[in-house]
N, CA and C atoms as a LAMMPS dump frame, in Angstrom:
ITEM: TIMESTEP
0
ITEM: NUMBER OF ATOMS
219
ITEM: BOX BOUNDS ff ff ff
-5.0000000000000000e+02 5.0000000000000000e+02
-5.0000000000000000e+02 5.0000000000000000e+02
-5.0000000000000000e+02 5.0000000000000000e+02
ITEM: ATOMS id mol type element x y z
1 1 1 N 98.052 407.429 -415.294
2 1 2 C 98.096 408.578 -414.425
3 1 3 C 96.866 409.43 -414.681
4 2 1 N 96.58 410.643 -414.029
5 2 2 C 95.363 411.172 -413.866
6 2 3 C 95.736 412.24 -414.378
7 3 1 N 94.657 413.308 -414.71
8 3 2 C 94.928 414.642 -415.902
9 3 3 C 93.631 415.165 -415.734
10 4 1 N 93.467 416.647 -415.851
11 4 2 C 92.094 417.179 -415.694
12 4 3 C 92.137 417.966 -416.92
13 5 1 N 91.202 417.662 -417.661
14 5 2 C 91.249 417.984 -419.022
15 5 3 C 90.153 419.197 -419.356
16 6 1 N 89.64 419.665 -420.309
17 6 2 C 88.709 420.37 -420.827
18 6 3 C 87.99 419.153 -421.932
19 7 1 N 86.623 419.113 -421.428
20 7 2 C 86.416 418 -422.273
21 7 3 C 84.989 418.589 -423.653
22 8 1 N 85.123 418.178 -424.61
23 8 2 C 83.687 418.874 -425.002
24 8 3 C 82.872 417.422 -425.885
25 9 1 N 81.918 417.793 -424.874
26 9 2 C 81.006 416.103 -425.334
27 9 3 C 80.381 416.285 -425.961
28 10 1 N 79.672 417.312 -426.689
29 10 2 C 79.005 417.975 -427.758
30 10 3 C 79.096 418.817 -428.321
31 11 1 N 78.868 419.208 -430.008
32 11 2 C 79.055 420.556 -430.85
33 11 3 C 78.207 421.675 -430.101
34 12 1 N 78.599 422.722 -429.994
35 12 2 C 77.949 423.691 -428.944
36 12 3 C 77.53 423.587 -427.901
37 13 1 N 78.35 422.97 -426.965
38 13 2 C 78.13 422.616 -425.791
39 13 3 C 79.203 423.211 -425.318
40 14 1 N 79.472 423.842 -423.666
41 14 2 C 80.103 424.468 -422.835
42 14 3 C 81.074 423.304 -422.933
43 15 1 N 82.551 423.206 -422.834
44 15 2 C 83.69 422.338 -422.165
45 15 3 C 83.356 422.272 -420.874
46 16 1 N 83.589 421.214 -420.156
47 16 2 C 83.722 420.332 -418.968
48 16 3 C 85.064 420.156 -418.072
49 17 1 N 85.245 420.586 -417.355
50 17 2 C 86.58 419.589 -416.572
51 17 3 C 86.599 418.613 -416.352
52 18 1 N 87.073 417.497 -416.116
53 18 2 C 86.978 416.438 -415.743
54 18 3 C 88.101 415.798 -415.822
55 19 1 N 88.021 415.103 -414.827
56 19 2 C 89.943 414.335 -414.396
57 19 3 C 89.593 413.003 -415.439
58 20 1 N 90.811 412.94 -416.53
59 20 2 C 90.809 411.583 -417.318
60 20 3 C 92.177 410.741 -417.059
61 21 1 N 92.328 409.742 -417.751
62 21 2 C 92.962 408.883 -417.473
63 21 3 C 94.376 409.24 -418.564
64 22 1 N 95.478 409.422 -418.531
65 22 2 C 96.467 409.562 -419.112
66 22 3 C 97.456 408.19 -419.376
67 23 1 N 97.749 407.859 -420.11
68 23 2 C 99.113 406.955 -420.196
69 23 3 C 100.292 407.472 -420.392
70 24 1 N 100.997 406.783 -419.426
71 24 2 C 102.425 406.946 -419.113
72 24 3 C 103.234 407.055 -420.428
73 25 1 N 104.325 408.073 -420.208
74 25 2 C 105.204 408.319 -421.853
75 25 3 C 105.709 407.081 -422.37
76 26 1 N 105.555 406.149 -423.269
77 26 2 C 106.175 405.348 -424.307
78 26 3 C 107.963 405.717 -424.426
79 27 1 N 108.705 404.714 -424.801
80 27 2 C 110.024 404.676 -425.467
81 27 3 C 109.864 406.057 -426.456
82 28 1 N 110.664 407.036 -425.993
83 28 2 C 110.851 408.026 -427.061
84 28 3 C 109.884 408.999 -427.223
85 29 1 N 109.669 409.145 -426.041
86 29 2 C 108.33 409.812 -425.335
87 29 3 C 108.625 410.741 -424.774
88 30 1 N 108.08 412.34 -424.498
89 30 2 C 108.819 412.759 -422.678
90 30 3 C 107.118 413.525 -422.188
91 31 1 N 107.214 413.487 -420.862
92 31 2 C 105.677 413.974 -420.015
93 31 3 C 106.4 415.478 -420.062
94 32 1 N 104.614 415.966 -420.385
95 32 2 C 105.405 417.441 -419.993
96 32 3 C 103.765 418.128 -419.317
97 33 1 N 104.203 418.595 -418.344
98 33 2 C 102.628 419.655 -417.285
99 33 3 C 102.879 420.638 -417.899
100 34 1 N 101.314 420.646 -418.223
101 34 2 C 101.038 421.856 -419.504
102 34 3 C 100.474 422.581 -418.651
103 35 1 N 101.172 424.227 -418.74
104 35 2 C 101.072 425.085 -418.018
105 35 3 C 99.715 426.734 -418.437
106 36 1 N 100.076 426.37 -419.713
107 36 2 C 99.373 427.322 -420.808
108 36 3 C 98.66 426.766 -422.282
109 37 1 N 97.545 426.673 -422.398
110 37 2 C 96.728 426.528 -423.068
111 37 3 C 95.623 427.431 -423.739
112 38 1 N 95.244 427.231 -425.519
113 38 2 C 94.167 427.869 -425.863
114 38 3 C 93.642 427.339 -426.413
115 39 1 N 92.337 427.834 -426.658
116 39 2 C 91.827 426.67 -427.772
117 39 3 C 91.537 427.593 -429.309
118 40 1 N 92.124 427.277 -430.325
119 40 2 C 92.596 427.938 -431.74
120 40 3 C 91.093 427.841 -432.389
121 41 1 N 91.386 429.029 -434.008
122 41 2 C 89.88 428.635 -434.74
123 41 3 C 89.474 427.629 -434.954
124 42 1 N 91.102 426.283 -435.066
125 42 2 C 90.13 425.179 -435.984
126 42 3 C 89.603 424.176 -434.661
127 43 1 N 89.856 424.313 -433.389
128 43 2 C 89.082 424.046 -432.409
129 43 3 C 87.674 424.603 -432.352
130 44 1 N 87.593 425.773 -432.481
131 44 2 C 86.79 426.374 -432.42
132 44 3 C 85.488 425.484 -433.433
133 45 1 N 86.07 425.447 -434.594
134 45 2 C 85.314 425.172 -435.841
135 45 3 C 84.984 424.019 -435.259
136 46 1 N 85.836 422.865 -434.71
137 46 2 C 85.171 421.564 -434.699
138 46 3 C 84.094 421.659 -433.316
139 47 1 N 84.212 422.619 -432.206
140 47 2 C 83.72 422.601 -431.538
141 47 3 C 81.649 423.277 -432.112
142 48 1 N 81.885 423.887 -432.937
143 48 2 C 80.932 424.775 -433.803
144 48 3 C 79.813 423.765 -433.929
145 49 1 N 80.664 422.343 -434.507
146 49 2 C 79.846 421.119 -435.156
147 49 3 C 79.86 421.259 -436.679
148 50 1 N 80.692 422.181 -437.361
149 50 2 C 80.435 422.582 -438.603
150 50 3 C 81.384 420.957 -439.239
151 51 1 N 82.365 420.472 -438.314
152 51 2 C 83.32 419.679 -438.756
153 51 3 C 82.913 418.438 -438.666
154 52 1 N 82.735 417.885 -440.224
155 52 2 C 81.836 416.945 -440.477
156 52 3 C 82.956 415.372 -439.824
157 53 1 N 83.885 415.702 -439.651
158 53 2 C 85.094 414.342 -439.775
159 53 3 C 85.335 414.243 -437.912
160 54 1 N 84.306 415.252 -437.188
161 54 2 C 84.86 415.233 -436.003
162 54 3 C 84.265 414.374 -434.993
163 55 1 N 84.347 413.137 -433.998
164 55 2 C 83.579 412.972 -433.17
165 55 3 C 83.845 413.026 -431.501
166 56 1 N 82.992 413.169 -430.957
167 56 2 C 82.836 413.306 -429.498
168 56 3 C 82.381 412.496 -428.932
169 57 1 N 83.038 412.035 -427.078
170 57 2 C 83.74 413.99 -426.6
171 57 3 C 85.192 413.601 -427.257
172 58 1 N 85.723 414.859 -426.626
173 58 2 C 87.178 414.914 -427.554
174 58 3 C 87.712 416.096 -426.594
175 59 1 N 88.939 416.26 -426.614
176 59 2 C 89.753 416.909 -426.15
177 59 3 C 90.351 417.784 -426.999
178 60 1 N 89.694 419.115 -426.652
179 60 2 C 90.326 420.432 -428.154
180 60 3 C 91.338 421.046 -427.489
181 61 1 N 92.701 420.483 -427.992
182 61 2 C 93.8 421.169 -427.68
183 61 3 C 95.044 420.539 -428.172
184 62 1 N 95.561 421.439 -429.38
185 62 2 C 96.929 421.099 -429.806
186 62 3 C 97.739 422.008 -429.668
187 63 1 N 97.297 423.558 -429.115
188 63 2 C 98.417 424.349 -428.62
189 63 3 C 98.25 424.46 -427.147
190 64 1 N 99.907 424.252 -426.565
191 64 2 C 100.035 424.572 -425.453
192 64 3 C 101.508 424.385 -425.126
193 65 1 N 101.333 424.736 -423.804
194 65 2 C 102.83 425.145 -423.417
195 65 3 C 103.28 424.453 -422.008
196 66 1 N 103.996 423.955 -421.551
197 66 2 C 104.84 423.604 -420.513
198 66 3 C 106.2 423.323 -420.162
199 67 1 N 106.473 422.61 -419.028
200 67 2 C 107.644 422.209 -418.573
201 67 3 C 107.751 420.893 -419.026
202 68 1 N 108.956 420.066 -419.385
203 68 2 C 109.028 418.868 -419.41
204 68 3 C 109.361 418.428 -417.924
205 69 1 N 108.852 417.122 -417.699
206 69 2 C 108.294 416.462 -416.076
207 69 3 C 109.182 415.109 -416.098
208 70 1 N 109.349 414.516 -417.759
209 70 2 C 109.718 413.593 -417.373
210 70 3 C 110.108 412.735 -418.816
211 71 1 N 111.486 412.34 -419.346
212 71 2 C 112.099 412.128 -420.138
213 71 3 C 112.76 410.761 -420.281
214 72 1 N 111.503 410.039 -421.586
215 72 2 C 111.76 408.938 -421.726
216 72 3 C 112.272 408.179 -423.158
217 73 1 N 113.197 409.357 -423.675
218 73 2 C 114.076 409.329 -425.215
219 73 3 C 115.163 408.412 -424.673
């Protein structure tokens, strides 16, 4: 399925939109449209380039918020 992400292809580089490719929820899985998003310090930090373990592009986002869409437990 399709997803428009924030993408960042380089350390100090502006994020990107761009529609990526998603896979469908797995056994024990559920889809959820993420409604609210931020991007936190330690995003921040890897986005900085200070984060030696990080590579790109990459998708900076582990907080966020939505509805569940679709439930596959």
């Amino acid at each position: 399925m399709k997803s428009r992400a924030a993408i960042a292809f380089a350390a100090g580089e502006p994020l990107q939109i761009v529609e990526i490719d998603v896979a469908p929820p797995k056994a024990g899985e559920v889809l959820i449209k993420i409604t609210h998003t931020d991007v936190c310090h330690t995003n921040a930090f890897t986005l900085s380039g200070d984060d030696p373990e990080w590579v790109f592009p990459t998708v900076l986002v582990h907080e966020g918020s939505g509805i569940v869409v679709g439930d596959n437990r």
